[in-house]
N, C-alpha and C positions, 0 to 999 in steps of 0.2 A: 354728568352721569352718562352722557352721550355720547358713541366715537362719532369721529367726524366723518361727514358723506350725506348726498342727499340720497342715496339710492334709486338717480332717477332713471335706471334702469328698469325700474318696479314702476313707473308712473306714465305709462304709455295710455293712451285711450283704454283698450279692453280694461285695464284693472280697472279706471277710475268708473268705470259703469256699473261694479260689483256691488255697491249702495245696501255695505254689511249696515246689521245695527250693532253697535260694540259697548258692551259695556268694558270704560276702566275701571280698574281698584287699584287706587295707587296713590299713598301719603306722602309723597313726596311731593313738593308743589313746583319746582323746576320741571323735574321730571317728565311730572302728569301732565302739564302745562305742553310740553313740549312734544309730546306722545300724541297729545288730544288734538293741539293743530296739526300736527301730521296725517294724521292718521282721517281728520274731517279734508284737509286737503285733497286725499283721494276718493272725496266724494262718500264717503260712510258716515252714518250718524255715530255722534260716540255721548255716551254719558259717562261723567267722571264722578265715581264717590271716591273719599278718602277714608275711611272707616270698614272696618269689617260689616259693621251693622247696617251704614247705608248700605255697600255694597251685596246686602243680605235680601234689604227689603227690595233694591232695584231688581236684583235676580229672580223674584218671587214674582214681583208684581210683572213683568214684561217678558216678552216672549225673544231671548236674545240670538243673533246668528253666532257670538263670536263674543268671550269673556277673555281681558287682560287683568291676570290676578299675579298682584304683586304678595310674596309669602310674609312677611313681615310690617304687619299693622299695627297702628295704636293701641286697637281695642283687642288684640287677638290675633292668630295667625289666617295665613291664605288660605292654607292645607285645610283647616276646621270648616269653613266656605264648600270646599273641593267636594268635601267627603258627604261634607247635606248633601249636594244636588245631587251627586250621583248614587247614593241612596234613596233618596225618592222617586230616581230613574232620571234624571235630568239627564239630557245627551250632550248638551248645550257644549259645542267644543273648547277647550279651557287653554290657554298660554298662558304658561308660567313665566313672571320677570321677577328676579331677585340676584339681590347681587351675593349671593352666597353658590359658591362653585364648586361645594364640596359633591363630590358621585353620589355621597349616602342624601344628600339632598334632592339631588337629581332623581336616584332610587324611589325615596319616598314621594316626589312628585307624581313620577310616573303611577307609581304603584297605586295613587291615590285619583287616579282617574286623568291625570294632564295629559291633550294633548302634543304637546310640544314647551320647548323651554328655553328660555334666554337668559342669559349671564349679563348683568349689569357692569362696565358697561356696553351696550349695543348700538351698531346698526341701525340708521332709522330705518334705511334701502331692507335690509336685511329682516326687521320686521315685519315692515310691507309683505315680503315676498313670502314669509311663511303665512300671515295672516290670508294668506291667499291659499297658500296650499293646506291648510288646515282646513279651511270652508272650503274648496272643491270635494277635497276628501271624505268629509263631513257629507256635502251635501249630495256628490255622486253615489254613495251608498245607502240614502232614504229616498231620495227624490228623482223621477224621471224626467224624463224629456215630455213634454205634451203637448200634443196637436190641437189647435182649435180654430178651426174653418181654413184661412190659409197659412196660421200663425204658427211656427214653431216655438217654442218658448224651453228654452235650455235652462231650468232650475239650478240644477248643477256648476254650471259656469253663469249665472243671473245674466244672460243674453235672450235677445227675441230676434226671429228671422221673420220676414213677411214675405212671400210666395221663394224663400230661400234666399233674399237678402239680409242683411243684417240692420238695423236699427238703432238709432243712438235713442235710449233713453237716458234722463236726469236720474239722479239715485232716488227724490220723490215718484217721479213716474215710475220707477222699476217698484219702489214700493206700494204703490198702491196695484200695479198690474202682480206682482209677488201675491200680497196677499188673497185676490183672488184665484190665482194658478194653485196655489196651496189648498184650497178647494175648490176647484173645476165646476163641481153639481152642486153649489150648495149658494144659498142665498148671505151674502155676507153685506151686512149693516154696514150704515154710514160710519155709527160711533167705532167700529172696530178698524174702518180706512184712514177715521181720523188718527184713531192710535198710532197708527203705521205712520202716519205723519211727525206725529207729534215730535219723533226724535231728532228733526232735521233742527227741534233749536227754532224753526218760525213760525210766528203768532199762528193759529189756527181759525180764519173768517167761519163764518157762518156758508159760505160757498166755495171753502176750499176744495174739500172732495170732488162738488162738479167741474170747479177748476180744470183741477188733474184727471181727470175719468174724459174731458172734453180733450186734453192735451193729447189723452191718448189714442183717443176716435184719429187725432188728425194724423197721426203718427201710423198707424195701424190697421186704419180703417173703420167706420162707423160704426160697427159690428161686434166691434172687438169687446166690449161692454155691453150688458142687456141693462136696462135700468127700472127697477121693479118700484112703481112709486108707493111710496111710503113705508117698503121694506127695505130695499136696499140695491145692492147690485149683484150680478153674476158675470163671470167669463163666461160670452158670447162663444157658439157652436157652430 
């Protein structure tokens, strides 16, 4: 279902720091299979449903950066998916993959809320590259830049600068430093960092979050984290 290419024009250091969370929806188990390693290759968490229904309760229950929705399911169409969220105001950016390549398809995707869309077969390189340019786009028009002590923290392009250098974080570390940037002032719990973990796919200890909250002191400096006991944590000021 794939054309051939790694697209490793797309898989340079910056992308692989972008540490989207992705939900697929795709019954196709070649496919999905094949999508879903690629696409964790470049360091993004991905959850795969095959169902409209999974792919309903996944969307509902989890806060996603970045939805691959395939139009034709077992239980139902993509577009019916499409049109809940964005009905209830979901912003949540949406790629269309279907291998149906008719305009009036395309038409009704768009019309129905998709950001962007792919013809089966694709590109792996080539989806890389808009998954990227859908979440810039996405993310530069809600989220700013924010400063916090010496830290720049580019939401937009998921990069951090430390007195104007750049930083390599893990896609966990960016996710747990994400979740707090996302609220700057506000005290954010442990059980909601673990969430932010959870889609990397590994066991979650009883000390992961100080794990990664410690990973990121070394990285950033000791600062960069307040640690509020028994409440939780804040992005450091």
């Amino acid at each position: 279902m794939l054309a051939s290419g790694r697209g490793d024009a797309y898989c340079g250091s910056r992308y692989r720091e972008c540490g989207l969370r992705v939900l697929l929806i795709e019954d196709d188990a070649v496919l999905g299979e094949a999508v879903r390693d690629f696409v964790a290759g470049l360091g993004h968490a991905v959850d795969w449903m095959q169902t409209l229904d999974d792919g309903r309760t996944a969307a509902r229950a989890v806060d996603y950066d970045l939805i691959l929705l395939d139009l034709r399911l077992p239980d139902g169409r993509g577009l019916t998916l499409l049109t809940e969220l964005r009905r209830t105001g979901a912003v949540t950016p949406v790629i269309i993959l279907t291998a149906h390549d008719q305009i009036s398809d395309r038409i009704e995707g768009l019309n129905s809320g998709a950001d962007d869309y792919l013809v089966k077969p694709f590109n792996l390189g080539e989806l890389g590259a808009r998954m990227l340019a859908v979440a810039r786009r996405y993310a530069g028009s809600s989220l700013p830049v924010l400063e916090a002590g010496n830290l720049t923290i580019q939401l937009a392009d998921r990069r951090v600068l430390r007195e104007g250098d750049p930083v390599d974080l893990s896609g966990r570390e960016w996710a747990v430093l994400a979740r707090l940037a996302n609220r700057p002032d506000a005290i954010v719990s442990k059980g909601e960092i673990e969430e932010a973990l959870y889609a990397f796919g590994s066991e979650i200890e009883s000390n992961t979050v100080e794990v990664y909250v410690s990973r990121l002191r070394k990285k950033l400096g000791k600062d960069c984290v307040e640690t509020l006991r028994g409440i939780g944590y804040r992005l450091g000021r």
